[in-house]
mmCIF file as gemmi writes it, N, C-alpha and C atoms, coordinates in Angstrom:
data_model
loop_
_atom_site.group_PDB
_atom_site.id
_atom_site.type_symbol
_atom_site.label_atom_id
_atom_site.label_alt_id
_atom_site.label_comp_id
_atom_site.label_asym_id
_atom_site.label_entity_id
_atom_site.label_seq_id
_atom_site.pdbx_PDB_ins_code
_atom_site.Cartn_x
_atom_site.Cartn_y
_atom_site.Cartn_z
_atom_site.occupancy
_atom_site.B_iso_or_equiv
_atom_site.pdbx_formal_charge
_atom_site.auth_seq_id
_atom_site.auth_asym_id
_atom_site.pdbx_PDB_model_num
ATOM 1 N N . UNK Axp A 1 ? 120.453 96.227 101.811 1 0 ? 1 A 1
ATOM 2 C CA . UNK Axp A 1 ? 121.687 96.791 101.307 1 0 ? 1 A 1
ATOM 3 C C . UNK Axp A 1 ? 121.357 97.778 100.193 1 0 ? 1 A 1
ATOM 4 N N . UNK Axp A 2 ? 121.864 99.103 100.516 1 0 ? 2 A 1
ATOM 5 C CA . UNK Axp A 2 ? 121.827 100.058 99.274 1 0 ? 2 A 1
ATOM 6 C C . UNK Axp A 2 ? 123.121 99.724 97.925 1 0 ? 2 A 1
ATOM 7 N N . UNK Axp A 3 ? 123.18 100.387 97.238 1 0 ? 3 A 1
ATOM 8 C CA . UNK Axp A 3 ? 124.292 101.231 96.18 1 0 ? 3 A 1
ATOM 9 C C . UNK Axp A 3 ? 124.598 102.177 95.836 1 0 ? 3 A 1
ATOM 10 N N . UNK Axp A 4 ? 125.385 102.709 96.393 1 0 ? 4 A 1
ATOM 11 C CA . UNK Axp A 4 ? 125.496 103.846 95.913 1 0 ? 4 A 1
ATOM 12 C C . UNK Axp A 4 ? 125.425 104.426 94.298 1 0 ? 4 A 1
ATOM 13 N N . UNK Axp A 5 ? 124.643 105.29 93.984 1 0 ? 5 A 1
ATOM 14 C CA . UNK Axp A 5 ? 124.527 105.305 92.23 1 0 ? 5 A 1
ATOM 15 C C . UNK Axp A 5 ? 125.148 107.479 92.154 1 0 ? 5 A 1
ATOM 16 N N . UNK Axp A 6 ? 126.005 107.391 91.906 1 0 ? 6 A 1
ATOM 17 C CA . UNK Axp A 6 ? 126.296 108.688 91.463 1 0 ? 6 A 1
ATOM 18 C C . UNK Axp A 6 ? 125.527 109.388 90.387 1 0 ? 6 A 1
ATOM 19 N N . UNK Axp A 7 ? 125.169 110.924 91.142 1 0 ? 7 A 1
ATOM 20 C CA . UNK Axp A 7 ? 123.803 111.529 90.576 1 0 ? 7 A 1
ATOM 21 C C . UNK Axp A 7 ? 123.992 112.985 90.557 1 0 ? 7 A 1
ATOM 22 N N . UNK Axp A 8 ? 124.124 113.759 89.422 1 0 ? 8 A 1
ATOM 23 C CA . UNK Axp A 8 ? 123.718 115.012 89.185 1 0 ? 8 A 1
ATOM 24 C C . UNK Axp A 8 ? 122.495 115.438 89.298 1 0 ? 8 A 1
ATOM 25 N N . UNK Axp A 9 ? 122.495 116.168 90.038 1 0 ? 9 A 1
ATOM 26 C CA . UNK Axp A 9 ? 120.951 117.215 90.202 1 0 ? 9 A 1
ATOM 27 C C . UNK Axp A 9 ? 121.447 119.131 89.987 1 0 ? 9 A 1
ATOM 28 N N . UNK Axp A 10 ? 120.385 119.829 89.18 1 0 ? 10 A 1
ATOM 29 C CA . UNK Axp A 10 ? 120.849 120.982 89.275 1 0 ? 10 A 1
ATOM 30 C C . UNK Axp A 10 ? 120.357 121.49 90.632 1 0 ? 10 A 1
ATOM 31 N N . UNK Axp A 11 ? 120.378 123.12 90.791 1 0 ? 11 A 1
ATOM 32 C CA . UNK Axp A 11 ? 120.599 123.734 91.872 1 0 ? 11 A 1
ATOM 33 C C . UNK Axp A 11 ? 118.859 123.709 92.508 1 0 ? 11 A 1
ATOM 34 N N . UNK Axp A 12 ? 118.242 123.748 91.481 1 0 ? 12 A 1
ATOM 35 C CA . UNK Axp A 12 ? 116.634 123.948 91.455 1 0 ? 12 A 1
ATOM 36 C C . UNK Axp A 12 ? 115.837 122.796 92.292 1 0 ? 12 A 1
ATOM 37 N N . UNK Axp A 13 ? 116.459 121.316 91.407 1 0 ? 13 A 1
ATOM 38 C CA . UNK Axp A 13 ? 116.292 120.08 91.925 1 0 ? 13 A 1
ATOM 39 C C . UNK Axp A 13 ? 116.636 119.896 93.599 1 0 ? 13 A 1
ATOM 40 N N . UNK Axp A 14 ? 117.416 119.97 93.693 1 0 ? 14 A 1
ATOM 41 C CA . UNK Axp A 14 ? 118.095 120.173 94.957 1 0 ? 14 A 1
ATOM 42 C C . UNK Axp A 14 ? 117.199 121.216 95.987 1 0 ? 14 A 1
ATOM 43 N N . UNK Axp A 15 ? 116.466 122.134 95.279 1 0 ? 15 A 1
ATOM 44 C CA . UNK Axp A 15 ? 116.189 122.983 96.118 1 0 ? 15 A 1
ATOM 45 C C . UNK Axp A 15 ? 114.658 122.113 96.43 1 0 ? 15 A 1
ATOM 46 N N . UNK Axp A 16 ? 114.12 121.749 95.617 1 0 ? 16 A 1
ATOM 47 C CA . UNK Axp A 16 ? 112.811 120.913 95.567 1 0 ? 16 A 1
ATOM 48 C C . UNK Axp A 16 ? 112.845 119.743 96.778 1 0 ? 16 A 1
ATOM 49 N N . UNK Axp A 17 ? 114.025 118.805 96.217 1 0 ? 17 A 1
ATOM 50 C CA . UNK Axp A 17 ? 114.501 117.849 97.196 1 0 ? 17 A 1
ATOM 51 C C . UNK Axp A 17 ? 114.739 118.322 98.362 1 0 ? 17 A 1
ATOM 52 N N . UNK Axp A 18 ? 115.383 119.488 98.637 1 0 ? 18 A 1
ATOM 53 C CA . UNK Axp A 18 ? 115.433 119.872 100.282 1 0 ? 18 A 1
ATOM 54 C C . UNK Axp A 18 ? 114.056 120.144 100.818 1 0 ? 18 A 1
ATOM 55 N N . UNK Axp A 19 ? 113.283 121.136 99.913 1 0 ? 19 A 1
ATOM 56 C CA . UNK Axp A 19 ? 112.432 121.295 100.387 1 0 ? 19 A 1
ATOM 57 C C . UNK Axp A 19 ? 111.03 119.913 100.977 1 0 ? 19 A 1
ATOM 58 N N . UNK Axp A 20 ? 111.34 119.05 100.455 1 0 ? 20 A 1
ATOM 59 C CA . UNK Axp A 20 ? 110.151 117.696 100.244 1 0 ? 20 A 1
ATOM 60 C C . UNK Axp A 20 ? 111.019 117.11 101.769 1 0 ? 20 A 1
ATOM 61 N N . UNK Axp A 21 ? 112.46 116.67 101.92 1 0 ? 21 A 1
ATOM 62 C CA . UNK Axp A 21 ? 112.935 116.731 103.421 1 0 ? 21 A 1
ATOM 63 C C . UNK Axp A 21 ? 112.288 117.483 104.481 1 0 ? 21 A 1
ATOM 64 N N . UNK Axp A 22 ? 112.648 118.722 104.659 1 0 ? 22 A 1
ATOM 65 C CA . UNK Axp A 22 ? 111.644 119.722 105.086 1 0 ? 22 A 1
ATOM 66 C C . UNK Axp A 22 ? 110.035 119.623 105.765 1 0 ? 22 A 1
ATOM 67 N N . UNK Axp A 23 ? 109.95 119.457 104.553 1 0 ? 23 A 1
ATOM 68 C CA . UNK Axp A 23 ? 108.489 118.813 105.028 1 0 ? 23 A 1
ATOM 69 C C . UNK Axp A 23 ? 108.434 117.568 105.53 1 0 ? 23 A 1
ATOM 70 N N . UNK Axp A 24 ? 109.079 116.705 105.624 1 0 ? 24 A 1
ATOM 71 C CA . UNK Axp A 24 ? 109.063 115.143 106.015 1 0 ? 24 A 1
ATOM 72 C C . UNK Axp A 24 ? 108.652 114.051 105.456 1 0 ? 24 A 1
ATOM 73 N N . UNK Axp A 25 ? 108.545 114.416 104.032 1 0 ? 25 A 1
ATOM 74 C CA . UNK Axp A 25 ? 108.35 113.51 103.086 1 0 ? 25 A 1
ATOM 75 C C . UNK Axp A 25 ? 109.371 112.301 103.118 1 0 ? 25 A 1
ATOM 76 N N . UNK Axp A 26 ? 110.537 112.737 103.732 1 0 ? 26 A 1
ATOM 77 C CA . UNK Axp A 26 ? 111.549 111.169 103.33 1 0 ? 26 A 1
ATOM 78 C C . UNK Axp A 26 ? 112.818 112.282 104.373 1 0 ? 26 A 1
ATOM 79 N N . UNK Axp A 27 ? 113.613 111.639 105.68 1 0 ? 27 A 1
ATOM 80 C CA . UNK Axp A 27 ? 114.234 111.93 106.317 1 0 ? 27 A 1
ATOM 81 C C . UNK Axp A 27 ? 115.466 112.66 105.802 1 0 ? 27 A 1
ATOM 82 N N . UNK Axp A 28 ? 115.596 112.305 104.855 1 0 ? 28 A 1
ATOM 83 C CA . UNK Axp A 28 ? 116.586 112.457 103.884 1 0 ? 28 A 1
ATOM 84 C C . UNK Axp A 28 ? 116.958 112.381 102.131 1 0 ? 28 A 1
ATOM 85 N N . UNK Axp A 29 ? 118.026 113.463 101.765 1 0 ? 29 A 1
ATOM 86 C CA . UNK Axp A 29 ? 117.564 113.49 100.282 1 0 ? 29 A 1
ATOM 87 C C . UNK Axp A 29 ? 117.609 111.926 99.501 1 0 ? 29 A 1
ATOM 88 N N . UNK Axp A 30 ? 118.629 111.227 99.988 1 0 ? 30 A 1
ATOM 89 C CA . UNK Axp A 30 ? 118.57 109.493 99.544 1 0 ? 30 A 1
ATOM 90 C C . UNK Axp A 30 ? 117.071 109.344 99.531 1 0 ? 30 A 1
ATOM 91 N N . UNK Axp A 31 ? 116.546 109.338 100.899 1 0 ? 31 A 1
ATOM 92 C CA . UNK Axp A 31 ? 114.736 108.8 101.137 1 0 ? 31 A 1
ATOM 93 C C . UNK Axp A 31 ? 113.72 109.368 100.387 1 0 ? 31 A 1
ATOM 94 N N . UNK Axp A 32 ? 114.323 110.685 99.853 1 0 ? 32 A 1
ATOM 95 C CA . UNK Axp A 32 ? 113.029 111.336 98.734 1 0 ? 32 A 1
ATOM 96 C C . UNK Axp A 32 ? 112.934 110.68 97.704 1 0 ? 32 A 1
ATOM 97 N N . UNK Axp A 33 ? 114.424 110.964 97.252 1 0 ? 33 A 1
ATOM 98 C CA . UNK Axp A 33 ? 114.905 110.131 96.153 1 0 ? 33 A 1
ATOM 99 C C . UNK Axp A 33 ? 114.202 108.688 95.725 1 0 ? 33 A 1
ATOM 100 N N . UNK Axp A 34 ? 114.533 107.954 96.399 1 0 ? 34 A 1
ATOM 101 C CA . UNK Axp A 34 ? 114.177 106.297 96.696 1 0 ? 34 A 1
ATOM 102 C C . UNK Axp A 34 ? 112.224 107.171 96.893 1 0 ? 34 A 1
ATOM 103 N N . UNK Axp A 35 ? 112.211 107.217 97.477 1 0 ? 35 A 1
ATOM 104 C CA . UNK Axp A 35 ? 110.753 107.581 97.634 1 0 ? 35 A 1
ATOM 105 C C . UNK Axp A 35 ? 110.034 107.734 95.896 1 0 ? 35 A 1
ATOM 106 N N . UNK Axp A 36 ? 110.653 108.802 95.493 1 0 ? 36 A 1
ATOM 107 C CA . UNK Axp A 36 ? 110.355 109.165 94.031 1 0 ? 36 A 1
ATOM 108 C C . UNK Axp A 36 ? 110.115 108.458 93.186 1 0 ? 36 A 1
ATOM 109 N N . UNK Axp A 37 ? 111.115 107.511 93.141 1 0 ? 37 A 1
ATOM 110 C CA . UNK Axp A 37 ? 111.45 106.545 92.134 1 0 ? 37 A 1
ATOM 111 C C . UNK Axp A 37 ? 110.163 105.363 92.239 1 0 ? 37 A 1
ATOM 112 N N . UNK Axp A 38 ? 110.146 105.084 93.891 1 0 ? 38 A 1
ATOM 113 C CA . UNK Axp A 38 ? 108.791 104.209 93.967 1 0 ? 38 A 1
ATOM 114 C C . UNK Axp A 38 ? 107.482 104.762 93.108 1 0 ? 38 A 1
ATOM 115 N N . UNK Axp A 39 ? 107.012 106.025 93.361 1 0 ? 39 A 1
ATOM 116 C CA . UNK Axp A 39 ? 106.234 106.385 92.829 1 0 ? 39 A 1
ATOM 117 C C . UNK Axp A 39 ? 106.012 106.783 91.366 1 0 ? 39 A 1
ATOM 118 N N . UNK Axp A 40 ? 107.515 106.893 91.024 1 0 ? 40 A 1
ATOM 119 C CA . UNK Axp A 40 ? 107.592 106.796 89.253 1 0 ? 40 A 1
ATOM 120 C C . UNK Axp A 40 ? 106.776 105.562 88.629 1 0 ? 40 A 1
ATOM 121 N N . UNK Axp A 41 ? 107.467 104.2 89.3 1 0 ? 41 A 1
ATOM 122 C CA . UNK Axp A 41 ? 107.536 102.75 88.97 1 0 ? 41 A 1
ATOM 123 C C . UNK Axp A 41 ? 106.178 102.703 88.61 1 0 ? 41 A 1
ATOM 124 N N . UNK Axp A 42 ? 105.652 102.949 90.016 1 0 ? 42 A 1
ATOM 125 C CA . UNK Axp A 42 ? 104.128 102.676 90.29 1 0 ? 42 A 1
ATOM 126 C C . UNK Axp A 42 ? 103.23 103.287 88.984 1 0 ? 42 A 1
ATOM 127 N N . UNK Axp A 43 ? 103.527 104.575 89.044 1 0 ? 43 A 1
ATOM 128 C CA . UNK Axp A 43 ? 102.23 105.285 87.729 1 0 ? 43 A 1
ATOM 129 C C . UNK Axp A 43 ? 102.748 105.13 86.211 1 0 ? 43 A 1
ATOM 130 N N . UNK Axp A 44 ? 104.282 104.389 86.411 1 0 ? 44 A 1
ATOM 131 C CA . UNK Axp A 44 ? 104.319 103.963 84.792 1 0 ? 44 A 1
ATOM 132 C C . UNK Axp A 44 ? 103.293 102.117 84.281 1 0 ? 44 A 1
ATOM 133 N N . UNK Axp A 45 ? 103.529 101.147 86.118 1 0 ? 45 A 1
ATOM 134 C CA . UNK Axp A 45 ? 102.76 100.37 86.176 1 0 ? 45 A 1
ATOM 135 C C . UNK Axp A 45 ? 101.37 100.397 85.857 1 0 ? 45 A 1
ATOM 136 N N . UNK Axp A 46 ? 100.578 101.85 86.782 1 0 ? 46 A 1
ATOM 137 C CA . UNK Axp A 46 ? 99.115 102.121 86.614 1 0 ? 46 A 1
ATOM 138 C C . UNK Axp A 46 ? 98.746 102.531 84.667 1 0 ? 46 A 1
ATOM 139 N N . UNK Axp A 47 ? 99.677 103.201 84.623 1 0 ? 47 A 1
ATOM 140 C CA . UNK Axp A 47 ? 99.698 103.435 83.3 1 0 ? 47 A 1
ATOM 141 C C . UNK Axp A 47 ? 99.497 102.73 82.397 1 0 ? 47 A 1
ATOM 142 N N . UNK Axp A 48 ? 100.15 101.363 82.395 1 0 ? 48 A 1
ATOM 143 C CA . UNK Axp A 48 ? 100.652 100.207 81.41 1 0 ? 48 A 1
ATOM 144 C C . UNK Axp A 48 ? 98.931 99.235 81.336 1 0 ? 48 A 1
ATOM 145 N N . UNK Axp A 49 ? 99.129 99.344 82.889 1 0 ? 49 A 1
ATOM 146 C CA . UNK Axp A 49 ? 97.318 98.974 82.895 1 0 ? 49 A 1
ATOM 147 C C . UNK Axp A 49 ? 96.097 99.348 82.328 1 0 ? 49 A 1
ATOM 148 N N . UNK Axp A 50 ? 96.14 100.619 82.623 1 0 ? 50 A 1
ATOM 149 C CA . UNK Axp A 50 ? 95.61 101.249 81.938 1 0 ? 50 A 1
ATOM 150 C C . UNK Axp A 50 ? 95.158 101.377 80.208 1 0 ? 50 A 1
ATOM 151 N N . UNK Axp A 51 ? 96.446 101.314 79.966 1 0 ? 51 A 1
ATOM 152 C CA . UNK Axp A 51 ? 96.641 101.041 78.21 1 0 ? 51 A 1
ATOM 153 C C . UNK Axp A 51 ? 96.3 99.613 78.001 1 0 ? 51 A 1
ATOM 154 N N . UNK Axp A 52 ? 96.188 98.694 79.116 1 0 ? 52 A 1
ATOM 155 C CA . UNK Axp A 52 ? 95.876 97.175 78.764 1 0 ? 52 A 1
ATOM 156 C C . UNK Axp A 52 ? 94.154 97.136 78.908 1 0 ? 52 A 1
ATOM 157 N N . UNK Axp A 53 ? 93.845 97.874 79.703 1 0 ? 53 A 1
ATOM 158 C CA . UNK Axp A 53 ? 92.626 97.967 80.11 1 0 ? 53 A 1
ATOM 159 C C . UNK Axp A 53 ? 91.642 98.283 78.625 1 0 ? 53 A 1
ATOM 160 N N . UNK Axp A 54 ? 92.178 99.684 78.061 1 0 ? 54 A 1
ATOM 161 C CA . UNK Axp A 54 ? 91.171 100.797 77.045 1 0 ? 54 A 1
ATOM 162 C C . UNK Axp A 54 ? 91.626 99.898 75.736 1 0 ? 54 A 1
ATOM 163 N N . UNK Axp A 55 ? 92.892 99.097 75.649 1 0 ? 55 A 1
ATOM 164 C CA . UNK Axp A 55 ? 93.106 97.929 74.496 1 0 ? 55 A 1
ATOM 165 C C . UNK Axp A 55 ? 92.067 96.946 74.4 1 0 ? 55 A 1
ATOM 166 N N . UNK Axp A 56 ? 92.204 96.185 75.486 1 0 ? 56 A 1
ATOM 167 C CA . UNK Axp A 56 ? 91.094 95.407 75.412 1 0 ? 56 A 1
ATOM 168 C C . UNK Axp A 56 ? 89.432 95.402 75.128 1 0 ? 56 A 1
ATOM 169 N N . UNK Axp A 57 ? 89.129 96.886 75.702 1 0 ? 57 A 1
ATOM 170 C CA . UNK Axp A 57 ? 87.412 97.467 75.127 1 0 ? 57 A 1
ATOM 171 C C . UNK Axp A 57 ? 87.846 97.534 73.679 1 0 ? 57 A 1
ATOM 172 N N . UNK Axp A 58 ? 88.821 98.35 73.181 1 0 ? 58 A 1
ATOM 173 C CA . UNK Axp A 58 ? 88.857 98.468 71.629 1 0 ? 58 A 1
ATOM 174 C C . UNK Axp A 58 ? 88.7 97.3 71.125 1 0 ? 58 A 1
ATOM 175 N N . UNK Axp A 59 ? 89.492 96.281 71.783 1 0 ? 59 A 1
ATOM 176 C CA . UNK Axp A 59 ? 89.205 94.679 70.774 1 0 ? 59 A 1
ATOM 177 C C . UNK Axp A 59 ? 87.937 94.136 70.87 1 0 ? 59 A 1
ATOM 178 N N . UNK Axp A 60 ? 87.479 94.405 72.003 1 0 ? 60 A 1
ATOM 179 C CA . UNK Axp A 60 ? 86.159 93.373 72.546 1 0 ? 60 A 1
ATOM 180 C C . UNK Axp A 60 ? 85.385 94.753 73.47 1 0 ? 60 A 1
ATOM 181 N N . UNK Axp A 61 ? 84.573 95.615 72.147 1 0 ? 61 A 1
ATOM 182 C CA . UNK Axp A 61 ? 83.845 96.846 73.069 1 0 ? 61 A 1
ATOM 183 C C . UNK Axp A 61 ? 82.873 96.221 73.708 1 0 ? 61 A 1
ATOM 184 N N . UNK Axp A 62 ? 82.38 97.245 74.604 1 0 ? 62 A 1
ATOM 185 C CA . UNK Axp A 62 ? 80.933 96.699 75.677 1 0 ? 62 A 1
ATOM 186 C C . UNK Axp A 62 ? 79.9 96.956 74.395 1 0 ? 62 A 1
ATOM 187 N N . UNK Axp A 63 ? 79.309 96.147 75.348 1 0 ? 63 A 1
ATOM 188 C CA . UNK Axp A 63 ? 77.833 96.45 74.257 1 0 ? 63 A 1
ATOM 189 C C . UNK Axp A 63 ? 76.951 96.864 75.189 1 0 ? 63 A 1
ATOM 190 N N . UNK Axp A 64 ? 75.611 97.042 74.627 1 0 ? 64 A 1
ATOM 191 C CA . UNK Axp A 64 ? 74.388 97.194 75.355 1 0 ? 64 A 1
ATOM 192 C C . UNK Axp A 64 ? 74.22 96.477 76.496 1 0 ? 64 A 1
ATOM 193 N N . UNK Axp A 65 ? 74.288 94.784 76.072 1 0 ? 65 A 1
ATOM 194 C CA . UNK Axp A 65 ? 73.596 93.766 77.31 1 0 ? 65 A 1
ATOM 195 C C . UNK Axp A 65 ? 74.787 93.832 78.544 1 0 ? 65 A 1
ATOM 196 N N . UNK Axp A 66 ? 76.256 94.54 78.186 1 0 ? 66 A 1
ATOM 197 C CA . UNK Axp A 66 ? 76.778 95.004 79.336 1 0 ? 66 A 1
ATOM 198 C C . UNK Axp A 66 ? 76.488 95.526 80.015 1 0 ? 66 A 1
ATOM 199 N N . UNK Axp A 67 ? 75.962 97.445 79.23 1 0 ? 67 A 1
ATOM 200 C CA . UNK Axp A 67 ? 75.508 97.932 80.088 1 0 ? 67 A 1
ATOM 201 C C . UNK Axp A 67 ? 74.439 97.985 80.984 1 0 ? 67 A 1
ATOM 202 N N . UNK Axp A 68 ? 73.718 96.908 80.672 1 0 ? 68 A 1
ATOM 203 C CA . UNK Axp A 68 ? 72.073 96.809 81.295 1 0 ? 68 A 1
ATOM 204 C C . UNK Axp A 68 ? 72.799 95.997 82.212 1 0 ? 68 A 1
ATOM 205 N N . UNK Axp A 69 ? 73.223 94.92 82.557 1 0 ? 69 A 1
ATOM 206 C CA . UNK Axp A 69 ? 73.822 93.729 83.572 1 0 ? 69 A 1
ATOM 207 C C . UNK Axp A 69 ? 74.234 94.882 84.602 1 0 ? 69 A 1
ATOM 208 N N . UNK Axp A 70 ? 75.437 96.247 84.284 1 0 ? 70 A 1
ATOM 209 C CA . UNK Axp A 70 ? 76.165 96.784 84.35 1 0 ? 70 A 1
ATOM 210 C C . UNK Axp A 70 ? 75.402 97.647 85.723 1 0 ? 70 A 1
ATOM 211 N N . UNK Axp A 71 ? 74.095 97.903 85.257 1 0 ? 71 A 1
ATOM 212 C CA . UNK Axp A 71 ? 72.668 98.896 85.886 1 0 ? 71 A 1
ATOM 213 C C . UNK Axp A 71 ? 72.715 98.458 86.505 1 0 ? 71 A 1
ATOM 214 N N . UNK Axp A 72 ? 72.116 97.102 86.336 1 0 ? 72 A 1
ATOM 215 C CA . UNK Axp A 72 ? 71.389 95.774 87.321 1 0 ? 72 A 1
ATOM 216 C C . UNK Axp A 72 ? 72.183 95.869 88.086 1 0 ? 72 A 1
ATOM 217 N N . UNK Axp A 73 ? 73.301 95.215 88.233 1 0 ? 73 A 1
ATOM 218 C CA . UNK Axp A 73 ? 74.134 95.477 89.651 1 0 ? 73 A 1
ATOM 219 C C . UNK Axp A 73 ? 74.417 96.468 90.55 1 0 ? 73 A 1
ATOM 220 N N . UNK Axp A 74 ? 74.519 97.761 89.535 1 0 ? 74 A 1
ATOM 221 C CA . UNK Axp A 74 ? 74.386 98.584 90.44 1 0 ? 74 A 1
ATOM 222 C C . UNK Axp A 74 ? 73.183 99.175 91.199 1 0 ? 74 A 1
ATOM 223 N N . UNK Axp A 75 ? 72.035 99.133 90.694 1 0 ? 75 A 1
ATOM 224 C CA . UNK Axp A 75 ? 70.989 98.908 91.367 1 0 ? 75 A 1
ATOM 225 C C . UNK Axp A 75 ? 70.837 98.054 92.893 1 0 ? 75 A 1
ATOM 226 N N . UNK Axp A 76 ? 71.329 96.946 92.308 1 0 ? 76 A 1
ATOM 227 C CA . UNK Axp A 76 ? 71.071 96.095 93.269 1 0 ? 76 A 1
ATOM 228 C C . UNK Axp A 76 ? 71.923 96.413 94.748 1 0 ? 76 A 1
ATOM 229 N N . UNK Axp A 77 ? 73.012 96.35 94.132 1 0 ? 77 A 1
ATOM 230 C CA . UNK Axp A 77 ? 74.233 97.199 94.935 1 0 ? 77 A 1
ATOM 231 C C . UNK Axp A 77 ? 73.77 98.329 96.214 1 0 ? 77 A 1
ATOM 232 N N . UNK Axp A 78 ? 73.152 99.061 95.377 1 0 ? 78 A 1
ATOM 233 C CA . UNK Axp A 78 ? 72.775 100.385 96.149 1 0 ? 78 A 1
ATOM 234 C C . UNK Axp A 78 ? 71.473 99.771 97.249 1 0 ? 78 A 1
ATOM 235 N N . UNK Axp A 79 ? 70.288 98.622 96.874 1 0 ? 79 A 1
ATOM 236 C CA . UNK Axp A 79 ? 69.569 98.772 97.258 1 0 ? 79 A 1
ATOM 237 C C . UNK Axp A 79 ? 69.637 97.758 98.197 1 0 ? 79 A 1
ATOM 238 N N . UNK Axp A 80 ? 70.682 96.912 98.47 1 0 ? 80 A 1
ATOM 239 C CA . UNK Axp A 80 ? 70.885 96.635 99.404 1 0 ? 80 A 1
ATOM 240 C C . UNK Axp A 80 ? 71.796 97.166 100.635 1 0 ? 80 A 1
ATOM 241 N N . UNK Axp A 81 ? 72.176 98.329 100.661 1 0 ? 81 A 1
ATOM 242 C CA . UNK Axp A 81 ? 73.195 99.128 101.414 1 0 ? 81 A 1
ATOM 243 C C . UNK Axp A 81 ? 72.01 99.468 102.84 1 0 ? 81 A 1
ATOM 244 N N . UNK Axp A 82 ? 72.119 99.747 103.794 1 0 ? 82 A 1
ATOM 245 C CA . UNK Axp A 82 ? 71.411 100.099 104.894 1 0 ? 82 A 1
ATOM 246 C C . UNK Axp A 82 ? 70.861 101.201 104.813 1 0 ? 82 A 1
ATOM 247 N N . UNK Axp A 83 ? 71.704 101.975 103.825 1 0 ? 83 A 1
ATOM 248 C CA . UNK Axp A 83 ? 71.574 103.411 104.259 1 0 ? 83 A 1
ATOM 249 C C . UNK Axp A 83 ? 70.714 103.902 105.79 1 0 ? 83 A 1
């Protein structure tokens, strides 16, 4: 079930939104719309992570014996691949 949510867009917007239809991004301007909004959600989510992520090094930075573990695996990583 949708809702209808009453929405101003200027002439420009509209022209963007037709155009992203157009292309077949979303069947319709509702589906861009709704489309959009998913992808807002999402990179304010990635975002939030993000800031939880570079918080946490500030509290508790890597050190050295990280980055050596850090090697090691990737070493190992690589040298077991088939290539």
């Amino acid at each position: 079930m949708t809702t209808p949510v009453p929405t101003r867009f200027t002439d420009d917007e509209l022209t963007i939104i037709d155009a992203l239809v157009a292309e077949g991004i979303g069947e319709s301007r509702s589906a861009v719309i709704r489309r959009g909004v998913h992808h807002l959600a999402d990179a304010v989510r990635r975002a939030r992570v993000g800031t939880t992520i570079a918080e946490s090094y500030r509290v508790v930075p890597q050190t050295a014996e990280d980055d050596e573990l850090a090697l090691s695996s990737a070493i190992a990583l690589t040298e077991a691949e088939p290539w």
